[in-house]
N, C-alpha and C positions, 0 to 999 in steps of 0.2 A: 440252875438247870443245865447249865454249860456240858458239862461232866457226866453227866447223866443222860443228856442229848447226845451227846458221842458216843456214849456207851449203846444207847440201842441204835443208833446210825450204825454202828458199827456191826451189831446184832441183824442188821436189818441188811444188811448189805453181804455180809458172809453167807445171809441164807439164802441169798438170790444167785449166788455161781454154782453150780453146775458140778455138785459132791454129795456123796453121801452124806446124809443129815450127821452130824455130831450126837453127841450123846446127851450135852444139854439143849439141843434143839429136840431132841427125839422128846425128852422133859419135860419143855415148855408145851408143844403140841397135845403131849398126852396130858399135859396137869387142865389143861384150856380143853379138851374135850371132857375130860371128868368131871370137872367142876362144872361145867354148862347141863351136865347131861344131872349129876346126882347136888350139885349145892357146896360152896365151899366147905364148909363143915365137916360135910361126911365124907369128904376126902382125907385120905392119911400119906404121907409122907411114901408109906408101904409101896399103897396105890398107884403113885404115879410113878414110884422106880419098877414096880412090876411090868406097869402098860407099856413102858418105856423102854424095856427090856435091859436094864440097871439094876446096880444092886445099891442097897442105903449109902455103901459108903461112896460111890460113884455121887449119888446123890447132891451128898454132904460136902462134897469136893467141889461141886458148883454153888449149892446155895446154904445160906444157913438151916434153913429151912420153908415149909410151906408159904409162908408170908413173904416172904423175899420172893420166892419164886413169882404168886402173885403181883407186886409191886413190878418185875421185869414185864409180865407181860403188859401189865397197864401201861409201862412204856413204850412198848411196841402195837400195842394198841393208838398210843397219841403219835405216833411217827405213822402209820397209817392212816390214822383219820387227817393229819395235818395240812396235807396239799389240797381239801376240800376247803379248811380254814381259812388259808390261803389265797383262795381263789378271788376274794373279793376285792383285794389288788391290783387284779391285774384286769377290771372292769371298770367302767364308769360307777363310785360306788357313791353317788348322791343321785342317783337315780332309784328313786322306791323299789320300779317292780324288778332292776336288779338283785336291789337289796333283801327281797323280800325271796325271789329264788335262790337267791344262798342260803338266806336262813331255813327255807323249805331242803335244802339238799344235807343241809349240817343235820336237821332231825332225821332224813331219811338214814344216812349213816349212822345214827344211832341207834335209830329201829334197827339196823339190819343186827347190829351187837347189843344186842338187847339183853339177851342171854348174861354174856360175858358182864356187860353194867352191871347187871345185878348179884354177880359174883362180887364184883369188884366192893359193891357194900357188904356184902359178908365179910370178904377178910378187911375192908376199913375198919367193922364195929370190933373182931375180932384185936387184932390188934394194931398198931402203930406205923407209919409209914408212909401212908396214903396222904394226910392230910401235908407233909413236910414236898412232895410229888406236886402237890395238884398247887399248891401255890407257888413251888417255882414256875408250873406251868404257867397258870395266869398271868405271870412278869413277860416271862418268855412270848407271849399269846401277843402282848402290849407293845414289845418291841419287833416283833412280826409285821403286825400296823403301823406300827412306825414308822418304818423302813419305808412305805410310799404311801399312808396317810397322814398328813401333818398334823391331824388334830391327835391320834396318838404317839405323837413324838415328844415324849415327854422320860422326864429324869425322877423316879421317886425319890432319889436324895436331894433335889435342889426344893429349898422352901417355894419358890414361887410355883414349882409344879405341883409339888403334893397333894392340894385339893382337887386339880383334874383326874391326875395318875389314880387316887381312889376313885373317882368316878365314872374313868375307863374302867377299872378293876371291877366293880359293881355292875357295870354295864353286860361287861361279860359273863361276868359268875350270871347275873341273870339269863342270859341266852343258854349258856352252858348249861344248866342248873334245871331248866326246863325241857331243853330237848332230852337230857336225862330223862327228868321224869317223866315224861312221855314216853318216850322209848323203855321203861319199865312197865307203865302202866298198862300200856295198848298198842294191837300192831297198829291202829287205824294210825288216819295220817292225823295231825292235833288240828285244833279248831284252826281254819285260816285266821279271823281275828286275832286271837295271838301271836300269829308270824306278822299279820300287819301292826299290829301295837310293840312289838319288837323293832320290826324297820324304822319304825319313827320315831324311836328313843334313838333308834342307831343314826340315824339322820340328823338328829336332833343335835347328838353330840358333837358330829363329826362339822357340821355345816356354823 
C-alpha cells in the first residue's frame, strides 16, 4: 500500500494549492460525477474525455483506461475517509460510547458516498484491481492501529502473530464491510444494535 498511498497523497495534496485544475484532475471529477449520476457501465472512456474537456489520447496518456481511472479515485476516496479512521487513536478507545461514536461517524461517512460505493462495485465485478487495493488497504488499516493501539501491533509475517493479525483483519473487514452495505442500501442511519455489537467485538479485541 506504501506506493500507492504516495501516490494519492500526492494526488491529494496537488489538488489542494491554488492552480488551475490539471487535466487529469479535470478526469477524475468528471469520471466521479458521471458514474454517480448514470452507473459505471454506462460510462465510456468517450464520456469522460468529452465532460473533461480532453481528448481520448489526452486520456490514454493518464490512464489505461476506465478501470484504472476508477481504482485512482477509490484511492482518493480512502485518503479522504482515513482521518475519520483514524480518530480512534487519538481518544480513550476502551471506552464503549467512544467506541461506539466512531463507529456511528465511519457509517455516516459512508452514507455520505454512497453513490460513489456503489460505483466502486461496478467496476470491482467489471474488472480486476479493486480486490489487489482493498487488501493492501486492510494491512495498512492494522498498522494505522498499531502505531497507538498495542493490541494491533502485530507482524503478519511472525508465526506468533499470525492468528491475531487475521483476527484484526476479520475484525475490520467486518466493520468496513457493513458500513458499506449500509450505506448502499439506505440513507437511514443502521440499526444502533449493530454499531453496539460492533463496539464490543471491537473491545473485545483490543482489551
Amino acid at each position: 500500500m506504501a506506493q500507492a498511498s504516495a501516490a494519492i497523497a500526492e494526488a491529494v495534496g496537488d489538488a489542494c494549492q491554488p492552480r488551475k485544475q490539471s487535466s487529469r484532475e479535470r478526469m477524475l471529477a468528471a469520471a466521479a460525477a458521471a458514474f454517480c449520476a448514470n452507473g459505471y457501465l454506462a460510462v465510456t472512456v468517450d464520456d469522460i474525455a468529452s465532460s473533461a474537456g480532453v481528448s481520448r489520447m489526452t486520456f490514454y496518456r493518464h490512464f489505461s483506461g476506465k478501470a484504472e481511472l476508477a481504482i485512482e479515485l477509490f484511492k482518493q476516496n480512502v485518503i479522504a475517509w482515513m482521518p475519520r479512521f483514524k480518530a480512534i487513536t487519538q481518544h480513550r478507545h476502551l471506552n464503549a460510547a467512544i467506541v461506539q461514536a466512531w463507529l456511528e461517524d465511519l457509517f455516516a461517512a459512508d452514507r455520505e458516498s454512497g453513490q460513489l460505493l456503489r460505483v466502486f462495485m461496478q467496476a470491482n465485478a467489471e474488472g480486476s484491481g479493486f480486490t489487489e487495493v482493498a487488501r493492501e488497504l486492510m494491512g495498512h488499516l492494522i498498522r494505522v492501529l498499531g502505531e497507538h493501539i498495542p493490541a494491533f501491533a502485530l507482524n503478519p509475517e511472525a508465526p506468533a502473530d499470525r492468528k491475531r493479525w487475521l483476527e484484526a483483519w476479520l475484525l475490520l473487514y467486518e466493520i468496513l464491510d457493513q458500513s458499506n452495505h449500509s450505506a448502499r442500501g439506505a440513507k437511514a442511519a443502521p440499526d444502533p444494535l449493530l454499531i453496539e455489537l460492533l463496539a464490543e467485538r471491537f473491545l473485545r479485541f483490543i482489551d
